[in-house]
C-alpha positions in Angstrom: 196.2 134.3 -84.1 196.3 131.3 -81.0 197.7 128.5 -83.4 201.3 129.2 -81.7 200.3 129.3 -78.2 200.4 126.1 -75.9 198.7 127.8 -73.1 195.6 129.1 -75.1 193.4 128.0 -77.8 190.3 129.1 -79.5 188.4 126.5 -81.1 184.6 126.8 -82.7 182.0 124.3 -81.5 180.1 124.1 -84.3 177.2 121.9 -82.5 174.5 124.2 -83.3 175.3 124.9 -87.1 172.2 122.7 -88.5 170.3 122.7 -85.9 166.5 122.4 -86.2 163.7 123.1 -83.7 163.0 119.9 -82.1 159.6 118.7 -82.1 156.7 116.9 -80.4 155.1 113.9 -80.8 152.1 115.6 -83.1 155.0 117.1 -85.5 154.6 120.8 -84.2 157.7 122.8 -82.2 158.1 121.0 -78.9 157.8 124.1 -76.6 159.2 122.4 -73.3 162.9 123.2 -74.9 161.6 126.6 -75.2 160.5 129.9 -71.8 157.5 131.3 -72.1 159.0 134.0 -74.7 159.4 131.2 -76.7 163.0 132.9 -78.0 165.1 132.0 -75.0 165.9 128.3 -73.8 164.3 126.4 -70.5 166.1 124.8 -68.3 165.7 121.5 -70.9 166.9 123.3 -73.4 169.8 124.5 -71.6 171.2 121.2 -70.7 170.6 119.5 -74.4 173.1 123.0 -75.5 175.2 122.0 -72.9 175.7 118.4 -73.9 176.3 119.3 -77.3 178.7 122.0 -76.3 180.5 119.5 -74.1 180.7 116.6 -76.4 182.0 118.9 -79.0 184.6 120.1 -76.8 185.6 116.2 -76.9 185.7 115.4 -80.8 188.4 116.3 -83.0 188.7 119.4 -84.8 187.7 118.8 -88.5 185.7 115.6 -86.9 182.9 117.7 -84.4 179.0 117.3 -85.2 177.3 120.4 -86.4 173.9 119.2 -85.1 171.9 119.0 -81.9 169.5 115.7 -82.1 167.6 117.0 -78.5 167.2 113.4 -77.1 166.8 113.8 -73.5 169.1 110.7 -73.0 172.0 111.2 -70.6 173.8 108.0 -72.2 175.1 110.4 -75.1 177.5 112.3 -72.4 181.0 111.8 -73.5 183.6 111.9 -71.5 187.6 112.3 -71.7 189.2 109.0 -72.6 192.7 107.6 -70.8 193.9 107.7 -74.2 192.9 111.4 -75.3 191.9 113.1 -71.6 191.5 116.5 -72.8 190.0 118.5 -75.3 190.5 119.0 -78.4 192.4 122.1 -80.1 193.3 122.1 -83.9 196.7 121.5 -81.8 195.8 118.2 -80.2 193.7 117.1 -83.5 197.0 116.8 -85.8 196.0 120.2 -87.5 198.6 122.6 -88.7 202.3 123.1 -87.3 202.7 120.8 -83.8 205.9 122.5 -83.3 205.9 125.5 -80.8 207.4 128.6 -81.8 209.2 130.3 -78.8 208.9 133.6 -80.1 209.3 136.3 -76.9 206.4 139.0 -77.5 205.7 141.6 -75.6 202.1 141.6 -73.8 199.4 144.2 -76.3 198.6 145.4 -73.2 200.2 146.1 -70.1 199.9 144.3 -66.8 199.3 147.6 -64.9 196.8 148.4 -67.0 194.5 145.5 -65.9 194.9 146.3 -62.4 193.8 149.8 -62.9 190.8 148.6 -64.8 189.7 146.8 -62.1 189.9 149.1 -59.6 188.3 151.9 -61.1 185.4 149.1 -61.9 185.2 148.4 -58.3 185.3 152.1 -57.6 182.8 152.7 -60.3 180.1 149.9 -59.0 180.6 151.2 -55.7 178.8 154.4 -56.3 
């Protein structure tokens, strides 16, 4: 649906595909990655998602881990390149057609409509 666009892209992060619980040094579920409903994240848990999610967002598309190793070590942080400072659409990865299509399409919704939208939410919240 986005393939066409140069101003937007959708790309999945597939980071937490094969994921496994991590676990402690006795071999059992290492609950500090987990709150005390032991279903939602901590705060450690959080960040290690958010590493992943950001290195992703920095490999190439066809090239992104599908794993989450949940080593507390900052040192795996990537970060943009002078080379390749951005990140990475199927676009940017040599995936598909690189040549844009400047097809003129009207908007599937129109730009009243979002205004209106908002402020009958602001009206609505208000109340």
């Amino acid at each position: 649906r986005y393939e066409q666009r140069e101003d937007f892209a959708v790309v999945m992060q597939p980071f937490f595909r094969n994921t496994f619980v991590p676990l402690d040094s006795n071999g059992k579920p290492d609950l500090s990655f987990f709150s005390t409903d032991c279903f939602h994240f901590s705060e450690r848990g959080y960040a290690e998602m958010a590493v992943a999610l950001w290195n992703n967002m920095l490999e190439p598309v066809g090239e992104k881990q599908s794993y989450n190793n949940f080593t507390h070590d900052r040192s795996k942080l990537k970060c943009p390149t002078p080379e390749k400072p951005f990140l990475f659409t199927v676009r940017n990865s040599g995936f598909g057609n690189t040549a844009p299509i400047s097809v003129k399409t009207e908007p599937s919704v129109p730009y009243w409509a979002a205004i209106v939208a908002a402020v009958a939410g602001v009206l609505a919240g208000s109340l």
